[in-house]
N, C-alpha and C positions, 0 to 999 in steps of 0.2 A: 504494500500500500504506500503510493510515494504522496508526498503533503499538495500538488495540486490536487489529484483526485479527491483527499480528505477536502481540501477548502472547496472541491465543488458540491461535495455532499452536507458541506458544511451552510453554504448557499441558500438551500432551502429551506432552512431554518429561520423562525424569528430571533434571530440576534443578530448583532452589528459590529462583534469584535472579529480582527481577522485572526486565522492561527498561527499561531507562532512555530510553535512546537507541539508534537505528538509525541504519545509512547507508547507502544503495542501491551494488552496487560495479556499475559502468555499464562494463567491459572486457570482459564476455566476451558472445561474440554468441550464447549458445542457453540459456543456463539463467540465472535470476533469482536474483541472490546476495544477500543483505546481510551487512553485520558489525553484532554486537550489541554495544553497549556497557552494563556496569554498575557504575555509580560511575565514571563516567565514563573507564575502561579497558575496551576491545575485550576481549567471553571466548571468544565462537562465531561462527562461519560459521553463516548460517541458507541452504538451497537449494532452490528448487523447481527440479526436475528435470522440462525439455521434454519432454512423454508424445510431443510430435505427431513430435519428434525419436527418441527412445529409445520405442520404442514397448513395448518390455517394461522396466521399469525396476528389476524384479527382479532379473531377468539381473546388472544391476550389481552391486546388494549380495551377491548370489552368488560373484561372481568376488573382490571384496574378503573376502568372509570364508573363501573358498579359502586365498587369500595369508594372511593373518592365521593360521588355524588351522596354518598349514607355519613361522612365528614370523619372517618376514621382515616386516621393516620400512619397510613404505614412507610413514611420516612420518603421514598421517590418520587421528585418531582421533576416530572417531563414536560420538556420544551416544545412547544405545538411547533408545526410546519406554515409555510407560507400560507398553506390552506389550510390554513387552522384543522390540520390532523398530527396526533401525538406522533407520527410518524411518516416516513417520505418511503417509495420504493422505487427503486433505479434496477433497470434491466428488466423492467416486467416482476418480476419476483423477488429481489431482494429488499428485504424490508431493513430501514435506520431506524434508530430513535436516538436521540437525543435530551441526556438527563443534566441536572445541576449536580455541579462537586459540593460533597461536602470538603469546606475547608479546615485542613490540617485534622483530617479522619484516616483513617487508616483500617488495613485487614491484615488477620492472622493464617500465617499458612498451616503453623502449629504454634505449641504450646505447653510451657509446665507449670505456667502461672494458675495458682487459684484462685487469683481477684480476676482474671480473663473469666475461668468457668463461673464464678458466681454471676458478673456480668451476661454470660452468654446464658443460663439459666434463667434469671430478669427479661432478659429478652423475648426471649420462647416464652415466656409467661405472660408478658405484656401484648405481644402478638394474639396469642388465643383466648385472652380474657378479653380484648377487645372485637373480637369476631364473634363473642360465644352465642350470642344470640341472631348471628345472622340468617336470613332467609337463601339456604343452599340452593333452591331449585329454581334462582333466577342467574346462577353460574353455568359458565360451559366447562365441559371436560376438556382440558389443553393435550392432552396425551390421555385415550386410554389404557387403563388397566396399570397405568405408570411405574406401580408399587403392588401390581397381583403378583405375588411370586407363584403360585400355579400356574398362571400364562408366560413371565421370565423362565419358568424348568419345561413347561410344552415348546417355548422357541429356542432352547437351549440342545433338548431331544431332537429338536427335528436337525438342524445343526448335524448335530454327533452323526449323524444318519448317512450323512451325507461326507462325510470326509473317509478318505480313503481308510484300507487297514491298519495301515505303518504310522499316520497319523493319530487312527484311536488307540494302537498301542503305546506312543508316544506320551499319552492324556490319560492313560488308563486309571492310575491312581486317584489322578483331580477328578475325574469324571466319574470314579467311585465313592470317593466323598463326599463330590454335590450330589449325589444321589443318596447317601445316606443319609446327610445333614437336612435336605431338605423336608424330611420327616417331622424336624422336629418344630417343623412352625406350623403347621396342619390346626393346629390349633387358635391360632389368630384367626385363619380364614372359617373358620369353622364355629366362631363366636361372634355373636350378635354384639356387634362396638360400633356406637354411636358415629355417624358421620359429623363430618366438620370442616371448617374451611381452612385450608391446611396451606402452608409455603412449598412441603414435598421436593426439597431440596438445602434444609437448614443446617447445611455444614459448615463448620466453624469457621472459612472463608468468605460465607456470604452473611457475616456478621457483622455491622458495621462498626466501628471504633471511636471514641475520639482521643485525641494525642496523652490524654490522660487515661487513658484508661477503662472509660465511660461507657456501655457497652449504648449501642444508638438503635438501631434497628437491623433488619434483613432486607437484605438488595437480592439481586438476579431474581425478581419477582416472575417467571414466566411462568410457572407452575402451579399460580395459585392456586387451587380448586378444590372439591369436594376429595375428603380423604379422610384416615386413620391420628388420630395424635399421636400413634405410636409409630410413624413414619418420621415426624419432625421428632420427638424426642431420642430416637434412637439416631437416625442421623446426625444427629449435634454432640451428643452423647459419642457416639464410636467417634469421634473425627477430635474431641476432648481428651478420651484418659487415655489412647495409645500414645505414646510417646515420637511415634515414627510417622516417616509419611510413608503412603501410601505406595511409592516406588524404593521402601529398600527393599533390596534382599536378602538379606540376614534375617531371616526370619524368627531367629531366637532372639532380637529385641522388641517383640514386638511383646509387648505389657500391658496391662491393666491399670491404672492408675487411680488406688482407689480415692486418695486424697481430692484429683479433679472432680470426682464422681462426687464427692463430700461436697463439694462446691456449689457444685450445677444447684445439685438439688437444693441448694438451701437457697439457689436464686430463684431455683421453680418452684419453688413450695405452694403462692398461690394458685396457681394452675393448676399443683398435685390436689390441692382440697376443693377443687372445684369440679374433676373428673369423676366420670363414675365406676364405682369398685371395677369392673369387670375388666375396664382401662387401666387400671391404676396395677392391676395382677397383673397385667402382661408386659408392662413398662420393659421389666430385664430382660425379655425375652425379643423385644424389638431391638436390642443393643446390639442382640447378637444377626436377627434379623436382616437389617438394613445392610452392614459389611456384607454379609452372604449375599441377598441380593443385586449389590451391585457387582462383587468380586462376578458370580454368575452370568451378567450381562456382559464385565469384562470378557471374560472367555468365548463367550458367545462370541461377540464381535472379534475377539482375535481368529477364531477358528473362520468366521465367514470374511475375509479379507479386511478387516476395520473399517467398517462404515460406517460407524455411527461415531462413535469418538475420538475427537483428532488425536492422534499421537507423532512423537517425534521422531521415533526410532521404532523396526517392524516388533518387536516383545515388551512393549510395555503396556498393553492389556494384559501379555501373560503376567507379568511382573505384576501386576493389580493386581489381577485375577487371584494370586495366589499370597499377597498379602494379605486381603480381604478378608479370603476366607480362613487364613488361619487366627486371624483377629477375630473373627465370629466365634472360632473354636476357645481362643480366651474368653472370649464376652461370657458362653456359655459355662465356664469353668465358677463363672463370679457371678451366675444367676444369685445364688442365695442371698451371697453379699447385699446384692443392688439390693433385692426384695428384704431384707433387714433395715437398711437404710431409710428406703423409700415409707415400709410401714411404720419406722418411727419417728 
């Protein structure tokens, strides 16, 4: 992306500064962000929004101006287009949007701090205490099934099916383990848990900061919709007490951190006393959950040539894939833990 094309897309936008500078933000795996800088301070978020991912990309700005026009606050504010729409599209199909910086805010890629987990617990809290009552069946689905893990292990199966022998001998172990392991969430789908309007991607990078420490809200809103709480707190939760990220390999660092967990929760606490039992029993078991899930979908996509999410080099889906789910197999280890914690 070289800076005229950025200042032409910048163009169609209501604002009047010209760019100075860009910088490509390289953390998130589906949509193409920069921040802009003018006068050499950050003002916007510029995004092109993956059509091949989000295939209605309407849908989204839809759901945000729902929220918006009901006067809750969920922290992003977007810059309308010359046509007064939240967003411009160039080439037929590529959808911008253009947001405000927060200034002198900041994101965690990780973390061992437990003033970050208490903040990042307050946040998740303040999110869903402020939606608790909203009217779900006037949202769209941005992604089906997004968080089914029975349809993630049927598109994982069909997958497997299809790669050669030498290949699924290659896999055979991980593809016995997510076959095992996936037994043991049967349970989630198989109980009656309240729907809700969920983030359904509230990992500890899309938490917003400020320089102090402050924790502010949840960005990369594209996923907001009807969903599980036990999607947003297990995803904030696994991406909190592992100590690692997500691409080491050394898989015997990867930990449980029960002291972040100490944290979270005493930042969710109103949100824990506002759910109801049947949600509140399954909290540990989402922890373990959500890594599996995604580790699963890593795989998926490495086995079917990586289309879904960008990577920089050909094994770093497996290299996910295979942290994931050995992090799931911790999570599982400190079910009791969490559920000690959590009931007191």
């Amino acid at each position: 992306m070289d800076k005229d094309l950025l200042n032409e897309i910048l163009s169609n936008f209501e604002i009047t500064d010209n760019l100075k500078t860009f910088k490509k933000i390289s953390s998130g795996y589906i949509n193409d962000t920069f921040k802009i800088y003018i006068d050499g301070y950050p003002r916007y978020i510029l995004q092109k929004i993956n059509s091949k991912v989000f295939t209605k990309p309407k849908d989204i700005f839809y759901n945000i101006d729902l929220i918006k026009k009901k006067s809750i606050n969920i922290g992003i504010t977007l810059v309308n287009s010359k046509l007064n729409l939240p967003y411009i599209i160039t080439n037929n199909s590529d959808y911008w949007r253009l947001m405000n910086y927060e200034y002198d805010s900041k994101t965690y890629d990780s973390t061992i701090d437990p003033e970050i987990a208490l903040e990042c617990g307050k946040v998740l809290s303040n999110f869903h205490t402020s939606l608790e009552d909203i009217d779900l069946s006037e949202f769209k689905y941005i992604l089906k099934d997004f968080h089914k893990l029975p349809t993630r292990i049927r598109q994982f199966n069909e997958v497997c099916k299809n790669i050669n022998t030498e290949t699924k001998r290659k896999y055979s172990n991980l593809i016995n383990t997510i076959n095992i392991l996936s037994k043991r969430f049967k349970i989630i789908y198989s109980s009656s848990l309240k729907l809700r309007l969920c983030h359904n991607d509230s990992k500890l990078n899309n938490i917003l900061f400020s320089k102090s420490k402050k924790g502010l809200y949840l960005i990369d809103i594209d996923t907001i919709m009807p969903g599980l709480i036990l999607y947003d707190f297990g995803d904030t939760v696994r991406t909190l007490v592992n100590p690692t990220s997500e691409e080491e390999t050394d898989l015997s660092k990867i930990k449980f951190n029960k002291e972040m967990f100490d944290s979270f929760i005493s930042g969710f606490k109103t949100a824990l006393l506002n759910i109801e039992e049947n949600e509140r029993n399954l909290l540990p078991l989402s922890v373990a959950l959500m890594p599996f899930m995604h580790g699963v979908r890593a795989l998926t996509d490495h086995l079917n040539g990586n289309k879904y999410f960008k990577v920089n080099y050909p094994n770093q889906n497996l290299i996910r894939a295979k942290n994931l789910i050995k992090f799931s197999q911790v999570a599982l280890k400190n079910e009791e833990y969490m559920k000690k914690i959590i009931n007191s």
